[in-house]
C-alpha positions in Angstrom: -19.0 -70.8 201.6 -16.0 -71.3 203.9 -16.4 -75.5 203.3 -16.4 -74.3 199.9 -13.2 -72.1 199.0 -11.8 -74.7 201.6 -12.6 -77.4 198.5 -11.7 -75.1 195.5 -7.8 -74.5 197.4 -7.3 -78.1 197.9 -8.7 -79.4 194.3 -6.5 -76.5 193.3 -3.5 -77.5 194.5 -4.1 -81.2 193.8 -4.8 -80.0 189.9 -0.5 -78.3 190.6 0.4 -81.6 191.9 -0.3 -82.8 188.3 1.8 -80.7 186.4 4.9 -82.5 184.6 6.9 -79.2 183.8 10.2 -81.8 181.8 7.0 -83.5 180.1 6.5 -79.4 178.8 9.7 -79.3 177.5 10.0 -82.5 175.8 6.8 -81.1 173.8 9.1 -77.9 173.0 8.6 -75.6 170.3 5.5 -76.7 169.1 3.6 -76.4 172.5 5.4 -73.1 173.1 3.7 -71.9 169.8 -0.2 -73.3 170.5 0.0 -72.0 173.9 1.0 -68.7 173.2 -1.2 -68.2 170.3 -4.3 -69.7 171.9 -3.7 -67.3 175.0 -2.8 -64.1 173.4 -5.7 -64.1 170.9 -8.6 -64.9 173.5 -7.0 -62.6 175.9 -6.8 -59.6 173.5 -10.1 -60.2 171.8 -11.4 -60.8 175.6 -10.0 -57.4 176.8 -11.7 -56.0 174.2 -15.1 -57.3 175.1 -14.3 -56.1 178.6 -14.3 -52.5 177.5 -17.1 -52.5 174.8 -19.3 -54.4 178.0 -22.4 -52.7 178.5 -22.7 -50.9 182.4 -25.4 -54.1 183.5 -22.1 -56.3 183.7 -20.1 -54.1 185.3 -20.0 -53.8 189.3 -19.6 -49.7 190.8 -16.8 -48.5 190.9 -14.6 -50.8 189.4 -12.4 -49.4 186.9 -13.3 -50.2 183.1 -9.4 -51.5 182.7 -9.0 -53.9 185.2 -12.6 -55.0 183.9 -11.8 -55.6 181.0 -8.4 -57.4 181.8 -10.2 -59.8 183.9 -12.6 -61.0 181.4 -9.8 -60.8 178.9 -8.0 -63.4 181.5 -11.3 -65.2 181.8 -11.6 -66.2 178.0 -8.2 -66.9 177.6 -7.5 -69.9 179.8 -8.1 -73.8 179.5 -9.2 -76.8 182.2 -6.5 -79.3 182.4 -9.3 -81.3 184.5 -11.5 -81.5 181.8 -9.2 -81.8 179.0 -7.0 -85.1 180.9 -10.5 -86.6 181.0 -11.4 -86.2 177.6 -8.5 -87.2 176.2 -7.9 -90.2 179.0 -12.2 -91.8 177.5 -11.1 -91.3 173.8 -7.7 -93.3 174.4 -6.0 -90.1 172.8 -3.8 -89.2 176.4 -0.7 -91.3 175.2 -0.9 -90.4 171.3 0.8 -87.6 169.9 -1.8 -84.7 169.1 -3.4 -85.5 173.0 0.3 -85.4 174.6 0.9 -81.9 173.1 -3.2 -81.0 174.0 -2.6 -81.7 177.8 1.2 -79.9 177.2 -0.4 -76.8 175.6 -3.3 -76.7 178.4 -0.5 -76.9 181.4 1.3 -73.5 180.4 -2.2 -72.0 179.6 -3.1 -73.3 183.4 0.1 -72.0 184.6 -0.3 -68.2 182.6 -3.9 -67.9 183.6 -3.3 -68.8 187.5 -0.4 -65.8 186.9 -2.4 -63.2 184.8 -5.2 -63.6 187.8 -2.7 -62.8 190.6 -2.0 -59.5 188.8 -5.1 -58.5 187.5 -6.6 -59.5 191.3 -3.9 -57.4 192.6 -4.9 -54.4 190.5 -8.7 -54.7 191.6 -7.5 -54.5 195.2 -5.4 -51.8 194.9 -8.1 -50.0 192.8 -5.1 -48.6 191.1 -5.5 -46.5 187.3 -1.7 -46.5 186.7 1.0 -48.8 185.9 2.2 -48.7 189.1 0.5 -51.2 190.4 1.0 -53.5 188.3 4.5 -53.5 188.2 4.5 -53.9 191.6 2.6 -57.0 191.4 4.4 -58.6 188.9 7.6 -58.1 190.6 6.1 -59.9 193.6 5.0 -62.1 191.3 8.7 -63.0 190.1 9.7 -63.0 193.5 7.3 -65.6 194.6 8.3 -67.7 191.8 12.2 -67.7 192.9 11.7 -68.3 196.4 9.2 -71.2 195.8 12.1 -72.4 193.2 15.1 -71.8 195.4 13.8 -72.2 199.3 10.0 -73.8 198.7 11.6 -77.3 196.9 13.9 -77.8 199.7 11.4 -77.2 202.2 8.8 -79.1 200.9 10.9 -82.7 200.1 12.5 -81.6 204.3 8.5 -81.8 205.1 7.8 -84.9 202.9 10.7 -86.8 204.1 9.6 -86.2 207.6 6.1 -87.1 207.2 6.9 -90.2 205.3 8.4 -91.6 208.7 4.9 -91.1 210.5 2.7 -94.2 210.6 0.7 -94.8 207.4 -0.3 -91.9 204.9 -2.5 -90.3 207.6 0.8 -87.8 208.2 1.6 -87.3 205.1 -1.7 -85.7 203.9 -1.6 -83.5 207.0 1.4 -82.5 205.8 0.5 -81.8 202.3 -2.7 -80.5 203.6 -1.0 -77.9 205.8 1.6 -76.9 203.2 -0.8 -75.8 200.1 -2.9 -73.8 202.9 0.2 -72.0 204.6 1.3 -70.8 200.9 -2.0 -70.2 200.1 -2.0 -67.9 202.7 0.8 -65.8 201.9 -0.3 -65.2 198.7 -3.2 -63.9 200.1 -1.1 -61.8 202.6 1.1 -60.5 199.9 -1.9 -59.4 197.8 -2.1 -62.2 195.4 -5.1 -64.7 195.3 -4.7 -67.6 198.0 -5.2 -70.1 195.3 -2.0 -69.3 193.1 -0.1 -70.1 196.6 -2.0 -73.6 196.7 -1.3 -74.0 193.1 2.6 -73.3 193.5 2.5 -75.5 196.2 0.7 -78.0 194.6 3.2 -77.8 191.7 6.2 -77.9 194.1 5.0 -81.2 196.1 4.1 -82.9 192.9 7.7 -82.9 191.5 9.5 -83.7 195.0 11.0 -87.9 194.1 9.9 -87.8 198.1 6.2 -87.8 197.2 4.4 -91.2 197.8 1.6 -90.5 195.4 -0.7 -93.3 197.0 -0.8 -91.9 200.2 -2.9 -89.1 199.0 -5.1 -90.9 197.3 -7.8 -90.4 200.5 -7.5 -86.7 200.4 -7.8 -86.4 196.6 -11.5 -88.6 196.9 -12.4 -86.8 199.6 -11.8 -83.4 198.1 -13.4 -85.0 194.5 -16.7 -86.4 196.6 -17.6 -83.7 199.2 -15.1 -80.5 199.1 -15.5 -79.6 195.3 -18.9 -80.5 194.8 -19.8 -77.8 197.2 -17.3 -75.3 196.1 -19.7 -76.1 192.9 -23.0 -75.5 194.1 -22.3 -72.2 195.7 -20.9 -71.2 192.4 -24.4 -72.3 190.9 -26.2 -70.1 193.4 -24.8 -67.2 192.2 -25.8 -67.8 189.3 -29.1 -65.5 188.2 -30.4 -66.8 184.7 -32.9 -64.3 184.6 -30.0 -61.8 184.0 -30.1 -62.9 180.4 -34.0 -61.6 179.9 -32.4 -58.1 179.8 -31.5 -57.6 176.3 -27.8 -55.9 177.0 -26.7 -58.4 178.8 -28.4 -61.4 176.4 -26.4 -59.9 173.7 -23.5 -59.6 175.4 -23.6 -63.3 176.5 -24.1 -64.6 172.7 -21.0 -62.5 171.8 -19.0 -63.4 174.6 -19.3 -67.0 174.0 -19.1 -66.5 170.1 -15.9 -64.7 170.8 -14.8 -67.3 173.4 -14.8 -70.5 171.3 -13.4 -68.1 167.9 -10.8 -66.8 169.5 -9.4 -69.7 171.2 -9.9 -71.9 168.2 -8.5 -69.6 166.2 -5.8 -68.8 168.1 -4.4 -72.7 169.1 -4.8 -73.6 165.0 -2.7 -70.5 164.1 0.0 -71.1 166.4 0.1 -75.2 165.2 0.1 -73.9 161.9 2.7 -71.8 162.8 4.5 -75.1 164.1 4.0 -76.8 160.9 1.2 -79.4 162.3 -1.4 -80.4 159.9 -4.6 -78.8 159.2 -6.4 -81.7 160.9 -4.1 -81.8 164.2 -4.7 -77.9 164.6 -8.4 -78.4 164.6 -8.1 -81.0 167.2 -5.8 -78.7 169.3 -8.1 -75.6 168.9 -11.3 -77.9 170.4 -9.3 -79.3 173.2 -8.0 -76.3 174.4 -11.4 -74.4 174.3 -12.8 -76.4 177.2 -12.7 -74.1 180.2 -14.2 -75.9 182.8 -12.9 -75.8 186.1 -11.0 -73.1 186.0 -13.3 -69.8 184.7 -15.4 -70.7 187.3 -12.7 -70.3 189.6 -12.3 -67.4 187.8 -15.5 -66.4 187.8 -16.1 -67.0 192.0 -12.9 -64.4 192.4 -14.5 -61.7 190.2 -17.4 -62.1 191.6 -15.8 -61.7 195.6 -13.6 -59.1 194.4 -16.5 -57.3 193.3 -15.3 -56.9 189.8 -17.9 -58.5 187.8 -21.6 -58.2 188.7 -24.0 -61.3 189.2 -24.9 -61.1 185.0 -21.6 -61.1 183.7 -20.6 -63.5 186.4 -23.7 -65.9 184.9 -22.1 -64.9 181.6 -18.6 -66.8 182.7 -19.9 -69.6 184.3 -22.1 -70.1 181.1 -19.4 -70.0 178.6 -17.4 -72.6 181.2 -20.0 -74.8 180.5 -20.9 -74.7 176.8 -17.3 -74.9 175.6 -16.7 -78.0 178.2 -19.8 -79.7 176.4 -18.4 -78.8 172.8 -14.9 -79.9 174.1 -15.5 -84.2 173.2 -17.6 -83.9 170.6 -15.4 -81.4 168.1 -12.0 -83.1 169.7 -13.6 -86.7 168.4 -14.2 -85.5 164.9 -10.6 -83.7 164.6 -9.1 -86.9 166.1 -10.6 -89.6 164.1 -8.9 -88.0 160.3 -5.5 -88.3 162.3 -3.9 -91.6 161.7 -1.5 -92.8 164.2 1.6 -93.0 163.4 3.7 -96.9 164.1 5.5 -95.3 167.2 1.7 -94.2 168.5 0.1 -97.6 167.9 3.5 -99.3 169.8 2.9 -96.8 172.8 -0.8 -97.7 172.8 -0.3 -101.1 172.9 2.3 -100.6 175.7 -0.5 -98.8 177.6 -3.1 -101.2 177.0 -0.7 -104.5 178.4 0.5 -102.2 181.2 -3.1 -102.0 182.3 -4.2 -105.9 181.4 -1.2 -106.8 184.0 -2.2 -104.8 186.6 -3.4 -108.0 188.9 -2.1 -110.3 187.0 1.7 -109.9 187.8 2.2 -112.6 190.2 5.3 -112.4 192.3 6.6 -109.8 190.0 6.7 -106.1 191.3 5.2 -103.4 189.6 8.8 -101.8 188.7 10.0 -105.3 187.2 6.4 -105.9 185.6 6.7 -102.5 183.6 10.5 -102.5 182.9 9.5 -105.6 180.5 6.4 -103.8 179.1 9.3 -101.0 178.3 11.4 -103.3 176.6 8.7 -104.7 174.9 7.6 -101.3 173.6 10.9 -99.9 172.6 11.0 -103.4 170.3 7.7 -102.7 168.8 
C-alpha cells in the first residue's frame, strides 16, 4: 500500500507536469463554457445522489453532507490520461474539437483536484457547519498564491541547480523530492498529499528550466511498476458481491446512468452555449465523460478517509471504468460527421512530416528541422 500511494503521488504529479495553462487560454471562452457546464451539472446531480444514497453505501458516522459532496465531486471530474490517449490513436489531438477536449478536461482536472482538498478537509474535520469549509478554502487560496509567488521561483532555483549535476540522474531526484515535500504539506495543512504533488507537478512543468528528457526514466518507471500497483490495490478493494444486495445494485445502475447523463448533458449545453455545432458538442460530451484515472484516485481517498464504504467505493471504481470504455467508441462517431476545416488538414499534415523527419534530419537540429516544418505549415 505504501509502494502504492508512493506510485499514485508521482503519476500525479507527472499528470500536473502536463498541464499547458496559456494553451487554456488560447481555447478561451468556449472552454470556459464546456468546463463549467460539464462540472456543475454532474456535480449537482452527483450531490444529489449522495443524499438520496441508501445507508449500505454509506460508512458510520460520516455526515450525509460531506457524503454526498464527495460523490458529487466524484461524478463530476474527467481523466486527462485517458482522454490525451484517445484523442492522440484517433489523430484528433491537433484538430480543433480534440484541442478544446484536452482544454476542457485540464480545468475539470484542475477543479476536481480543488473540490477534493475541501471536501477531504471537511471529512477530517467531521465538521456540520460552514466553518470549516471556509477555512479550507481560504488555505486553499493561500496555497495557490504562495505556489504562484514563492513555489515558481523556487522550483526553476532547484531545476537550475540540478541541471549542473551529471546526467539526468540529479534532476529526477530533484523533481522527485520536490512533488513529495509539497505533497507533504498539503497533507500537513489538512489538504490531500496529492493536490501538493499535483501543484508541484504543474509548477515544474511550466519552468523554461525543465529538460523534459531527463525525466523520461522516472515517468517509465512510475508507468511500468509504481502505478500498476497503486492499481491493483485499488482492485482489491474492490467487493463485486456488494452489487448482489439489491440497494446497492440499484444504486449502482443510477449512479452510472446519472454519471454519463449528466456529464454529456452538461459539456453539450455549455458548447451549445458557445455556439459549437450540434455534432462538436456530442463529441465534447463523450470525451469528457471518461473518468479514468482520476475517480479512482478519488475513490482510494474516500475509501481511506472512511467516507465511502467498500460498495459504493465498487460503485466508483465501476463507473471509472465503464465511461473510460464508452469514451473511444462514442468520441469516434461524434468525430467522424466533423469535417476538418483547411487550417486543420494544414496542421495535420505539419504533424504528420514533423514525425516522418524525426531520424531523418541529417545534420540539421531538431529546432532548425521544425522551424521549416513551421514555415511550411503557416504556407499551407
Amino acid at each position: 500500500d505504501a509502494v502504492g500511494q508512493l506510485g499514485v503521488l508521482l503519476l500525479v504529479g507527472l499528470t500536473g507536469m502536463h498541464l499547458d495553462l496559456g494553451f487554456i487560454r488560447r481555447q478561451g471562452r468556449s472552454a470556459g463554457w464546456i468546463s463549467g457546464a460539464g462540472l456543475l451539472v454532474p456535480l449537482v446531480l452527483g450531490t444529489g445522489i449522495g443524499f438520496l444514497a441508501p445507508t449500505e453505501m454509506i460508512a458510520d458516522g460520516v455526515d450525509h453532507t460531506v457524503f454526498a459532496l464527495f460523490f458529487g465531486v466524484a461524478l463530476c471530474v474527467s481523466a486527462i490520461p485517458v482522454i490525451a490517449k484517445v484523442l492522440m490513436e484517433m489523430r484528433l489531438l491537433h484538430r480543433d474539437i480534440g484541442q478544446l477536449i484536452l482544454s476542457a478536461a485540464v480545468i475539470d482536472d484542475v477543479v476536481g483536484w480543488l473540490l477534493l482538498s475541501v471536501v477531504s478537509a471537511l471529512a477530517t474535520a467531521g465538521a456540520r457547519t460552514g466553518q470549516a469549509a471556509v477555512t479550507a478554502v481560504a488555505l486553499l487560496a493561500a496555497l495557490v498564491l504562495v505556489a504562484l509567488l514563492v513555489g515558481r521561483r523556487a522550483v526553476a532555483a532547484v531545476l537550475r541547480a540540478a541541471d549542473r549535476g551529471a546526467g539526468g540522474l540529479t534532476t529526477i531526484a530533484a523533481v522527485t523530492v520536490m512533488l513529495l515535500l509539497s505533497a507533504a504539506a498539503t497533507q500537513a495543512m489538512g489538504f490531500e498529499a496529492i493536490l501538493g504533488a499535483f501543484v508541484c507537478g504543474a509548477l515544474v512543468g511550466s519552468s523554461p528550466d525543465l529538460k523534459v528528457a531527463k525525466l523520461a526514466p522516472l515517468q517509465a518507471f512510475v508507468a511500468a511498476v509504481l502505478a500498476p500497483i497503486f492499481f491493483a490495490t485499488a482492485g482489491l478493494r474492490m467487493d463485486l458481491t456488494e452489487l448482489s444486495r439489491p440497494p446497492v445494485l440499484v444504486a449502482g445502475i443510477v449512479v452510472l446512468a446519472v454519471a454519463i447523463t449528466a456529464k454529456f448533458a452538461g459539456a453539450y449545453l455549455g458548447a451549445r452555449i458557445a455556439r459549437r455545432s450540434r455534432w462538436e458538442a456530442l463529441a465534447l460530451g463523450a470525451g469528457l465523460n471518461s473518468r479514468g484515472v482520476i475517480e479512482v484516485i478519488i475513490a482510494m481517498v474516500g475509501l481511506r478517509l472512511g467516507v465511502l464504504t467498500t460498495a459504493s467505493y465498487t460503485v466508483i471504481v465501476l463507473v471509472a471504468v465503464v465511461t473510460s470504455m464508452m469514451a473511444p467508441p462514442l468520441l469516434r462517431f461524434a468525430a467522424s460527421r466533423i469535417a476538418p476545416t483547411e487550417e486543420e488538414a494544414a496542421r495535420e499534415e505539419f504533424f504528420d512530416a514533423l514525425q516522418s523527419t524525426g531520424g531523418e534530419t541529417g545534420g540539421k537540429s531538431g529546432g532548425e528541422t521544425g522551424r521549416e516544418l513551421v514555415t511550411t505549415a503557416k504556407e499551407a
